[in-house]
C-alpha positions in Angstrom: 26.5 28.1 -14.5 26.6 29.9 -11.3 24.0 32.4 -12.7 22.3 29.7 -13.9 21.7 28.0 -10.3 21.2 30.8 -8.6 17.8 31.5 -10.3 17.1 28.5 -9.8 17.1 29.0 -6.0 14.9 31.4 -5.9 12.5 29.6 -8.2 12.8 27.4 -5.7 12.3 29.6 -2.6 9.0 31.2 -4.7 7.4 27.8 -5.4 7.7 26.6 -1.7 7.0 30.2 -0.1 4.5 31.3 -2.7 2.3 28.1 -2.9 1.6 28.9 1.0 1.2 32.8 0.9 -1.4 32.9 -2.0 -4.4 33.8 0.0 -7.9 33.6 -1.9 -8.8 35.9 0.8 -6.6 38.4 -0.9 -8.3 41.8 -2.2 -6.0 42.4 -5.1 -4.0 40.8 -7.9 -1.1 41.4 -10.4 -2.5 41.4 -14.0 0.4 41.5 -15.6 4.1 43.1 -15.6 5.4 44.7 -18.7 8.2 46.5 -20.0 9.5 49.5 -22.4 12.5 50.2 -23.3 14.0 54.2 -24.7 17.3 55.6 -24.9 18.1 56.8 -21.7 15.5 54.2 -19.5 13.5 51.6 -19.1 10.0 51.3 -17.8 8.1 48.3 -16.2 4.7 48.4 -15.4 3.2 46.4 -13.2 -1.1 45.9 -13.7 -3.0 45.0 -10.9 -6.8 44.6 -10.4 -7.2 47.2 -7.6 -5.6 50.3 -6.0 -3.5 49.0 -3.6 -0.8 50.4 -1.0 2.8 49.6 -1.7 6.4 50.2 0.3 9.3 50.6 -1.9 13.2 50.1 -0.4 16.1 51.3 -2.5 19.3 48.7 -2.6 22.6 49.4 -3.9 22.3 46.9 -6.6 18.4 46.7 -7.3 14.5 47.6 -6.0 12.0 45.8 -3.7 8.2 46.9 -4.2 5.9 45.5 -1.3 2.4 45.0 -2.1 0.1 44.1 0.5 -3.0 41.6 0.1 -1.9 40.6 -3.8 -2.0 37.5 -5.0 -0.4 36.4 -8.4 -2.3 34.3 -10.8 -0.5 31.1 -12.5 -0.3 33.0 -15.9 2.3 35.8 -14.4 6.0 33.9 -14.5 7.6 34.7 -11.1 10.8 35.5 -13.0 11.7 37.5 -15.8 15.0 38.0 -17.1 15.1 41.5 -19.4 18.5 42.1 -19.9 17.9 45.9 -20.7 19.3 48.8 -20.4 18.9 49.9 -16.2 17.4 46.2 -15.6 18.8 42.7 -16.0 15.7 40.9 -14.4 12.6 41.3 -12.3 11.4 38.2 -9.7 8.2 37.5 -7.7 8.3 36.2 -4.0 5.5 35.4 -1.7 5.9 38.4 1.3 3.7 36.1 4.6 0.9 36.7 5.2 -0.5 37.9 2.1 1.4 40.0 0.1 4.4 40.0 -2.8 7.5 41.1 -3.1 8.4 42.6 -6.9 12.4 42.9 -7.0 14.2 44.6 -9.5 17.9 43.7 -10.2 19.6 47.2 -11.6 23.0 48.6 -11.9 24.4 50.4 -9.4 24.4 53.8 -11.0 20.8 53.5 -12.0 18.1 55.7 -10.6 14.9 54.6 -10.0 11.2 56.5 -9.8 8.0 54.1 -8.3 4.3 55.8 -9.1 0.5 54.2 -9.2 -1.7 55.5 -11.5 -4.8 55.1 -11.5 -7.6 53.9 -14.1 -8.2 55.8 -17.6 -9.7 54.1 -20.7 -9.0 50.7 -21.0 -6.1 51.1 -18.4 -6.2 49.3 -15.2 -4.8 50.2 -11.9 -0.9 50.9 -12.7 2.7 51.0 -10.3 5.1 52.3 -12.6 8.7 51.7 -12.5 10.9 54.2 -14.6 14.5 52.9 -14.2 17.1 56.1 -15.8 20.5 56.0 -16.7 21.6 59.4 -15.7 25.0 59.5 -17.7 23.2 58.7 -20.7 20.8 61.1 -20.4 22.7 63.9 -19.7 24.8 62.5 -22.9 22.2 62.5 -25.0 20.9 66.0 -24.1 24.3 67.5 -24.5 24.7 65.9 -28.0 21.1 67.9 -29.0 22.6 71.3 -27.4 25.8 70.6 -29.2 23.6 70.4 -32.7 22.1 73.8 -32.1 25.1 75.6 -31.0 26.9 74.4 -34.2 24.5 73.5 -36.7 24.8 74.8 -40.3 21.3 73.0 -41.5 17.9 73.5 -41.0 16.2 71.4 -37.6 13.2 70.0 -37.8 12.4 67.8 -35.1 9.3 65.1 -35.8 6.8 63.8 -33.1 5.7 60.7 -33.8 2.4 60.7 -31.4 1.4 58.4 -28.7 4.2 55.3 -27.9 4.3 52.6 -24.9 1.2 52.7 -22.8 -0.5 54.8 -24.9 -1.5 53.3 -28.3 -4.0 56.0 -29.7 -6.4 55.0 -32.2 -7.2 51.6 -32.7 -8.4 50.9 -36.2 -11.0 48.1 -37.1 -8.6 46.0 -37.9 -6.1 46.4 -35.1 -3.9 49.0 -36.5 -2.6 51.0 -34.0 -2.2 54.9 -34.4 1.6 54.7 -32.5 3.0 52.2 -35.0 1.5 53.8 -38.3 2.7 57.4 -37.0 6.4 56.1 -36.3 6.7 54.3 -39.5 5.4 57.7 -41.2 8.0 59.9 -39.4 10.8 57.6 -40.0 9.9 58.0 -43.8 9.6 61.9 -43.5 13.5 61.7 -41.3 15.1 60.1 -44.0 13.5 62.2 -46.8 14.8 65.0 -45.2 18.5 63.7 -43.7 18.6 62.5 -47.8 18.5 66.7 -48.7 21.2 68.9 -48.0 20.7 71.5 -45.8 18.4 70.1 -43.4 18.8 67.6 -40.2 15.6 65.3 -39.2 15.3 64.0 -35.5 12.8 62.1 -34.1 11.2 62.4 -30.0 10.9 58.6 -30.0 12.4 56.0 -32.5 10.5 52.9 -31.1 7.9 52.1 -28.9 8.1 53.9 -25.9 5.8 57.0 -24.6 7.6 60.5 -24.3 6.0 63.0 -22.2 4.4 66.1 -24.0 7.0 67.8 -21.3 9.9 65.8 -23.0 8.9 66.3 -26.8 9.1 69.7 -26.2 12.0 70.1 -23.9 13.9 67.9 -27.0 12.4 70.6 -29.4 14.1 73.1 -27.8 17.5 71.3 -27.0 17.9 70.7 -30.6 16.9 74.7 -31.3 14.3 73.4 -34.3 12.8 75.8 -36.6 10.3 73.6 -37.4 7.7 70.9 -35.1 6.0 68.5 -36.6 3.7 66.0 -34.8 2.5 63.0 -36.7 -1.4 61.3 -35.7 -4.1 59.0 -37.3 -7.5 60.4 -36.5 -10.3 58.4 -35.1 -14.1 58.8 -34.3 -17.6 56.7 -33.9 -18.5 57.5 -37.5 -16.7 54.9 -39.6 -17.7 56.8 -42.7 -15.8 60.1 -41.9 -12.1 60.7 -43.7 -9.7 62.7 -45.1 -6.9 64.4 -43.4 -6.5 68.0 -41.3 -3.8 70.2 -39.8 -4.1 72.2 -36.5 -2.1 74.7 -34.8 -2.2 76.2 -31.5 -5.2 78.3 -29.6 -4.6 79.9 -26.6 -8.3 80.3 -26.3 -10.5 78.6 -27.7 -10.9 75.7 -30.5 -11.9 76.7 -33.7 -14.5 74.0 -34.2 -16.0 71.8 -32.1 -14.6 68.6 -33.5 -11.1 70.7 -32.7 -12.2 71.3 -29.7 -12.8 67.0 -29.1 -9.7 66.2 -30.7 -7.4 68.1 -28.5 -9.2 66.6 -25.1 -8.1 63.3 -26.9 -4.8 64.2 -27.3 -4.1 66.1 -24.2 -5.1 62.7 -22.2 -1.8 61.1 -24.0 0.2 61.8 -20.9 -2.6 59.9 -18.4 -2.4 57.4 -20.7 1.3 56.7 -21.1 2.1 57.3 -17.7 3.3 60.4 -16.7 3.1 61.4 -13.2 1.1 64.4 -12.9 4.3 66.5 -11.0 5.7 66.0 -14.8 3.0 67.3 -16.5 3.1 70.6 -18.0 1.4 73.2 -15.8 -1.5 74.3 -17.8 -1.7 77.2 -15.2 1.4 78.9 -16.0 1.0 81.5 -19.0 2.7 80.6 -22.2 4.9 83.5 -23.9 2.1 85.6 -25.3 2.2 88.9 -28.0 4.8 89.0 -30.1 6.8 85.1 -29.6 3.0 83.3 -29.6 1.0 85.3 -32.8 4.3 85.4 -34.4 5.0 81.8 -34.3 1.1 80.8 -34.7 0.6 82.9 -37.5 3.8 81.0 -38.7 2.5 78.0 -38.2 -0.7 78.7 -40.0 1.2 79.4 -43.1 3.4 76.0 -42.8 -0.2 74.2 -42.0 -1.8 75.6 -45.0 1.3 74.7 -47.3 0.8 70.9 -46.0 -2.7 71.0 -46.6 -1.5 71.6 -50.4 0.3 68.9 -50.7 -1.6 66.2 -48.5 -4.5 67.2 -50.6 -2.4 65.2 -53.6 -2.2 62.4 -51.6 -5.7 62.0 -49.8 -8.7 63.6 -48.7 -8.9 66.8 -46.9 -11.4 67.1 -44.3 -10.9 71.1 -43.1 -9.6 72.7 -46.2 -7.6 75.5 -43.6 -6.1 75.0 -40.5 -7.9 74.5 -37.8 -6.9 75.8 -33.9 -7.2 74.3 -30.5 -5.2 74.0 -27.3 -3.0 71.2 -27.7 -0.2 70.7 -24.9 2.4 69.2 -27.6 1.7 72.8 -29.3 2.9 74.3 -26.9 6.3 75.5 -28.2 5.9 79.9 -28.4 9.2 80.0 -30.0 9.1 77.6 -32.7 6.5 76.7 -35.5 4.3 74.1 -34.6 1.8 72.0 -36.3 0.2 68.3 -35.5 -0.9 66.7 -38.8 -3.4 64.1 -38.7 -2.7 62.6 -41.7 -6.2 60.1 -42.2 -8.6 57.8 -40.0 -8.0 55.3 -38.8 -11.2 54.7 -37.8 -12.4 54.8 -41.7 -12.3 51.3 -42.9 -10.3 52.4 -46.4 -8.2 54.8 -44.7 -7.0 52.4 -42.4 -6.6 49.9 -45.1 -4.4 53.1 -47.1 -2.6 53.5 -43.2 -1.0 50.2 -43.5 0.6 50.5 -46.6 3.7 50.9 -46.9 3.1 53.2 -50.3 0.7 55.5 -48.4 2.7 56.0 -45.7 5.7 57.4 -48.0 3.2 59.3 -49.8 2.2 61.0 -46.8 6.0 61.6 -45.7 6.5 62.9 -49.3 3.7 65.5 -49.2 5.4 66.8 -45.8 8.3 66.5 -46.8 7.9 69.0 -49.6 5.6 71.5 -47.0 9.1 71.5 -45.5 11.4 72.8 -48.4 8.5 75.5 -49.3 8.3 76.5 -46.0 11.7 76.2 -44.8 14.5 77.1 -47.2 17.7 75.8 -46.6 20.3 78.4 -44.1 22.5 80.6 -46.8 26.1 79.6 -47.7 28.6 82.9 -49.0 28.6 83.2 -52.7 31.1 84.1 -54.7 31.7 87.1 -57.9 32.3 84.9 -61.2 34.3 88.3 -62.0 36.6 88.2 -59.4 36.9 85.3 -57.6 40.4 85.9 -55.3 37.9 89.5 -54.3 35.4 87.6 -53.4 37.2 84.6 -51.0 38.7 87.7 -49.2 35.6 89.1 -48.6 34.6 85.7 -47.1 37.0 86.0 -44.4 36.2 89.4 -43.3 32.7 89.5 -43.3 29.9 87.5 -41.5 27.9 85.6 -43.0 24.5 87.7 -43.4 21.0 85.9 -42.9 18.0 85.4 -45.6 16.2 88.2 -46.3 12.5 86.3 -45.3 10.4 86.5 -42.3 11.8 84.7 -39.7 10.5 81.1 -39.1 11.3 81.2 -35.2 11.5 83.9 -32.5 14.4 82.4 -31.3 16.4 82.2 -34.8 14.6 85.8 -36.5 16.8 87.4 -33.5 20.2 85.5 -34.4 19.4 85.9 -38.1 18.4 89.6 -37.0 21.3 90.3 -35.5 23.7 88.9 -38.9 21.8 90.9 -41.0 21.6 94.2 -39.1 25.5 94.9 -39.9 24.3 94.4 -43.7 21.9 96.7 -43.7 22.8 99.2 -41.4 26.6 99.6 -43.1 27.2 102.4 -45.1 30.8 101.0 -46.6 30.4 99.4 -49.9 32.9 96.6 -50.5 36.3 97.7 -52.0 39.1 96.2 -53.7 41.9 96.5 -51.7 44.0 98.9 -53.2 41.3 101.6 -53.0 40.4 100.5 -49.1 41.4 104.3 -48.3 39.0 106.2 -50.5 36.1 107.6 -49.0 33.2 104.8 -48.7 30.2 105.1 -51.3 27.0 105.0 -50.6 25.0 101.3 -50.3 22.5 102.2 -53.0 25.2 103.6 -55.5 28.6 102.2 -55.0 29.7 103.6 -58.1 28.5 107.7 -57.3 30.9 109.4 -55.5 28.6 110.9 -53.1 28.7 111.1 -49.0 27.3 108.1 -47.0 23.7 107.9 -46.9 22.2 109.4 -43.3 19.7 107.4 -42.0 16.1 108.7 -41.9 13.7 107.6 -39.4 9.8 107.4 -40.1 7.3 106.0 -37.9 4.7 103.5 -38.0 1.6 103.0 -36.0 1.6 98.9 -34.8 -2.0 97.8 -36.1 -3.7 94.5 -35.0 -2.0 91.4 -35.9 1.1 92.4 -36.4 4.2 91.1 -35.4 8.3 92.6 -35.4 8.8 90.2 -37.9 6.2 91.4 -40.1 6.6 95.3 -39.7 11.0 94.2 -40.0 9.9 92.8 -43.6 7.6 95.1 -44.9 9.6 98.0 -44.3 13.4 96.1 -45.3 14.8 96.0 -42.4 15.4 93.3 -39.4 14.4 92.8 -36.3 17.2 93.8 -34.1 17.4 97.2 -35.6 13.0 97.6 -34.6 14.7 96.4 -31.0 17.7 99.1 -31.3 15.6 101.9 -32.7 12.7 101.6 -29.7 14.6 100.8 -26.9 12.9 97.6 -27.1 13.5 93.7 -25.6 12.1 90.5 -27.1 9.9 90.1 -24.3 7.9 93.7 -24.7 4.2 93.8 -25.4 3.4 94.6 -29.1 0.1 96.6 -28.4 -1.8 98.0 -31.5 -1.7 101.4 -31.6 1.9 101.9 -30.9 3.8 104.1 -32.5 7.2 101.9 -33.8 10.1 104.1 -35.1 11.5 102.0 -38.3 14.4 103.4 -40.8 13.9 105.2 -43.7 15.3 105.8 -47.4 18.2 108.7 -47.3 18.3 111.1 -50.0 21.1 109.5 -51.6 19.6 105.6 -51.2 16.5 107.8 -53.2 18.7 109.0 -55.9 20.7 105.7 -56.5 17.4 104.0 -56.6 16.2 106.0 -59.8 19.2 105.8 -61.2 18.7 101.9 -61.4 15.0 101.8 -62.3 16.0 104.5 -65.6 19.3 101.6 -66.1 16.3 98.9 -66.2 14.0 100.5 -68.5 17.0 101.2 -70.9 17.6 98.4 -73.8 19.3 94.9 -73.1 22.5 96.2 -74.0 22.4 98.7 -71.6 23.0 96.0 -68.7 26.3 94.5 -70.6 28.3 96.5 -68.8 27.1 95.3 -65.5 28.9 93.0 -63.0 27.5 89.3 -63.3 27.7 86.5 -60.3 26.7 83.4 -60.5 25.2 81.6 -57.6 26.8 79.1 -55.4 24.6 76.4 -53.4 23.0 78.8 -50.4 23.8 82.0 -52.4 21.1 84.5 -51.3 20.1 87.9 -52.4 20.5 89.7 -48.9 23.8 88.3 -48.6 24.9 89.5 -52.2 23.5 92.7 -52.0 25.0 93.3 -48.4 28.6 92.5 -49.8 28.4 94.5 -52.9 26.6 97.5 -52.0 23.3 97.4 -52.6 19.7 96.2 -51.5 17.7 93.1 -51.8 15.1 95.3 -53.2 17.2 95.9 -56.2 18.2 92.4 -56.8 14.6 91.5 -57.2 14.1 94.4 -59.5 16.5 94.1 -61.6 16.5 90.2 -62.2 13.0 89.9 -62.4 13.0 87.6 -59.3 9.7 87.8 -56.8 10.5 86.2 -53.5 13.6 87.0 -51.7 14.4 82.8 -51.5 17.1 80.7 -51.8 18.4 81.1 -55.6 19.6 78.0 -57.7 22.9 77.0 -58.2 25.1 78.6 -61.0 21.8 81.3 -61.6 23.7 84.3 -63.6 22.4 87.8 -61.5 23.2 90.9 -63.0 24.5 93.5 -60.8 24.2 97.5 -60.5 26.8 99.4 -61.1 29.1 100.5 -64.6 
């Protein structure tokens, strides 16, 4: 009851004050005062008809704003009572002569940030109010860290594009680009969550605006392998449709209408209000050589892949990937793509756009870009022969990575780095009671022959190329290029260099045709052969790392072309008597 009177004080108080304070003489006016709410803060905004000048005074418990010469019309209430998260209510008081008082009731731990911004589109003039909750936000970015340092699943993080302030495309019949996006990426989150071996998260999950600065600082936090932002295209021509994917340029666009999109986009962050000291600094260089044609090239292959499958579900408009300097790109070190998935401008596409059978087509199609593209991380498999072998292998040995091109600079050094004690190990795996004999070699753990010496060759970097390329053309990883050269992550990768990479030993030769003469021999000859089958996550490096051999072989032997994931309870034959 208490609460209840004392609002009603100052309703009170604003009727008799402001009824004498609201000059007509008064330059400016507040349009409106609106709110959004995220995670970790709440916005208001506050719209007024002109630029004006404004004093703001920090209280323990809340906020004054002082605008001078505004005036606020009947259809503005004087009090609003929010109840969110950083803000319980904001009230409206005449300030003599002729100006207002906005006050802003907050927590005591909140922190406040006060801005203008100025017109843009169909934006007025704009004082911004972003109230955070610090403990929350250092909670939440904490619990994305935590996910990286411990996950066991692919991360793919979705952007669903525009939010708050910043609707995007505005179809015909009112359908907004930032509510058909969001219900999209939830789809594609739960699609994803709903198969094992990957994790989904979203950079908004309502309607708020993030800052391109945010959606990629949340990228990164969470250590994706994999960026995907979500948009619904628009232009003057009604009749144009069908969907398109685009990846980054760090020069130009490939096409003009690439080249128009990404000015559209890039204005997201005037839109939704982000102060320009948050913006990123399109002056600063990104990560160029090998992290940026690495990871675009990457991207290219994950864009094209979509373009497959969206092509089941709708029109394509550019049949390849197109290129153009997006800021939400802007990620060297993970795989990035922006998908926009159909126009919104287009009178049937925007009818297709709101429903709610399109949109999970459209998740679907991504969704299954994402399982090509991104197999699942590998789990240890186990030897149907000897199972009690096998679990103590497990405990000794670390787990090796997939034997496949790297999807991120950041993850093709960790998985790099697993699999360089694989491949560069010349001790086949024993059973216990022969641990002291003399180690075999990795190509032919059953000849009795020295440990294969390394021989080193070297290759001449041509154009395009990448460590990740060159580590899986020639079967080896990435960390052992870095070893072999004296190299970091952050050297140049000029064509024309000569790279030192390892070669086959004499022995690795001679065990090698021994197993290509054993697979041109009958059927029958392989009966005598060891025989695994494969558990979920099994792959071929990690087999042939524990047992002595080479992915290479696997493949040969088995018949199998991509070095993949494998299915569960697959029979492989091994080499060996």
């Amino acid at each position: 009851m208490s609460h209840i009177k004392k609002i009603f004080c100052m309703l009170v108080v604003w009727v008799f004050g402001l009824g004498g304070a609201a000059s007509v003489l008064a330059s400016n006016e507040i349009l409106n005062v609106r709110h959004w709410v995220a995670p970790d803060h709440t916005r208001v905004v506050i719209d007024t008809s002109e630029d004006c000048e404004f004093t703001v005074e920090k209280e323990r418990r809340g906020l004054s704003i002082d605008l001078d010469e505004t005036a606020l019309p009947s259809h503005v209430p004087a009090v609003m009572l929010l109840n969110k998260p950083g803000v319980d209510r904001v009230m409206i008081v005449a300030l003599p002569p002729t100006g207002l008082r906005v006050s802003l009731s907050m927590p005591e731990h909140a922190q406040a940030t006060v801005f203008k911004l100025n017109k843009v589109e169909d934006k007025p003039f704009r004082i911004v109010i972003d109230i955070v909750l610090p403990e929350i936000a250092r909670k939440e970015s904490e619990a994305r860290q935590r996910i990286k340092i411990t996950r066991k699943d692919r991360i793919v993080v979705i952007d669903p594009g525009h939010g708050g302030d910043a609707p995007g495309a505005v179809g015909k019949r009112g359908t907004l680009e930032k509510d058909v996006v969001l219900a999209i990426a939830k789809k594609l989150q739960g699609m994803l969550n709903a198969k094992e071996g990957y994790r989904a998260f979203l950079t908004r999950i309502d309607d708020y605006y993030v800052s391109f600065q945010k959606r990629l600082q949340i990228a990164r936090e969470y250590g994706a392998n994999l960026f995907v932002s979500i948009h619904a295209d628009a232009i003057r021509n009604r009749n144009v449709r069908g969907g398109s994917v685009y990846c980054l340029s760090t020069s130009g666009a490939s096409s003009e209408a690439a080249r128009i999109l990404a000015q559209y986009e890039n204005l997201a962050d005037v839109v939704g209000g982000v102060p320009e000291s948050e913006g990123i600094d399109d002056s600063s260089p990104i990560i160029l050589d090998m992290f940026q044609n690495h990871t675009i090239n990457q991207s290219k292959i994950f864009g094209n892949t979509v373009l497959k499958h969206l092509g089941d579900v709708n029109e394509i408009k550019f049949t390849s990937v197109q290129e153009a300097p997006f800021r939400v790109l802007k990620l060297p070190e993970i795989p990035s793509v922006l998908i926009e998935t159909a126009y919104i401008s287009n009178e049937k596409e925007e009818k297709l756009l709101r429903s709610d059978q399109f949109r999970a087509q459209v998740a679907s199609a991504m969704a299954k870009s994402v399982f090509e593209f991104l197999p699942p991380l590998p789990l240890v498999a186990e030897v149907v022969s000897d199972p009690k072998e096998t679990e103590k292998t497990q405990e000794k040995q670390k787990e090796p990575s997939v034997a496949k091109e790297p999807t991120g600079i950041k993850e093709s050094l960790a998985a790099a780095e697993g699999a360089t004690v694989a491949k560069t190990s010349n001790e086949a795996v024993q059973p216990p009671e022969k641990k002291k004999e003399p180690p075999t070699s990795i190509e032919s753990p059953g000849l009795k022959e020295a440990p294969a010496r390394e021989e080193i060759l070297t290759y001449r970097v041509r154009r395009g190329d990448t460590l990740g390329k060159i580590a899986y053309r020639h079967n080896t990883t990435i960390a052992v290029l870095l070893r072999l050269n004296k190299m970091k992550l952050s050297d140049r990768l000029l064509a024309g260099r000569l790279l030192k990479i390892p070669g086959v030993s004499t022995a690795q030769e001679r065990g090698e045709k021994q197993k290509m003469a054993e697979r041109k021999s009958p059927p029958a000859a392989a009966s005598g052969k060891t025989v695994y089958r494969v558990k979920r996550g099994d792959t071929l490096s990690g087999i042939a790392a524990r047992h002595g051999t080479t992915t290479r072989v696997l493949m040969e032997l088995n018949r199998i072309k991509r070095p993949d994931l494998l299915y569960v309870d697959r029979k492989l034959i091994l080499p060996g008597a």
